[in-house]
C-alpha positions in Angstrom: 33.0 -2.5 -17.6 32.9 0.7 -15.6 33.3 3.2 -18.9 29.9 1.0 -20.6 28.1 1.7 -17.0 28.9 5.3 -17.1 27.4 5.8 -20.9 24.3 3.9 -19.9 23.8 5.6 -17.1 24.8 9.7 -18.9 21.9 8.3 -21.5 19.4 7.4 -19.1 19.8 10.6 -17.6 19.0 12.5 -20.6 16.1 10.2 -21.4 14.9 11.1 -18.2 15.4 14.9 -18.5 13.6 14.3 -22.1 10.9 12.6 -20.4 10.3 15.2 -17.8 10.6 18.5 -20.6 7.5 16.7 -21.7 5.8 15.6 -18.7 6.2 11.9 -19.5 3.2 12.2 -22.2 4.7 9.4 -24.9 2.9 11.6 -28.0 4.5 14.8 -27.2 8.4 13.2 -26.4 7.7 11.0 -30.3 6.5 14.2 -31.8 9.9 15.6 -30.4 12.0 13.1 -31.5 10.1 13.5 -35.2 10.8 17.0 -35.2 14.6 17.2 -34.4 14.9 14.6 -36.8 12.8 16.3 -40.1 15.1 19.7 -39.0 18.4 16.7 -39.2 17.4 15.2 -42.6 16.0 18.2 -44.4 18.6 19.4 -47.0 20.4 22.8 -46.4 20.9 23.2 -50.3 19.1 22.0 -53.3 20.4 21.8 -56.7 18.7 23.3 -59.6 19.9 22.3 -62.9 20.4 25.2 -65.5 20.9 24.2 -68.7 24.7 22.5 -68.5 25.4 24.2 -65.4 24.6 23.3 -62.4 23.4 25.9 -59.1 23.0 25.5 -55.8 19.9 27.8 -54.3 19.8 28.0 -50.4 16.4 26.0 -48.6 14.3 26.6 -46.1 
């Protein structure tokens, strides 16, 4: 049981460091959280069919 009590306690110590960055103000840590996870989610690449072919165009 010692490994699980080391992984609780490492993430509770970055929660905490989160927490802090923000000044414990809950709308700024959830706006965070929303941000890093649009920038996770949003496609790299789209693709554009041509015609028959197919191209990939770089996104934003």
């Amino acid at each position: 049981m010692k490994k699980k009590d080391d992984i609780i306690a490492e993430v509770r110590k970055y929660r905490e460091q989160h927490a802090k960055k923000f000044k414990y103000d809950l709308k700024k840590i959830f706006s965070d959280f929303k941000q890093s996870e649009q920038q996770r989610i949003t496609p790299k690449y789209k693709v554009a069919e041509t015609g028959s072919q197919y191209s990939v165009k770089k996104g934003k």
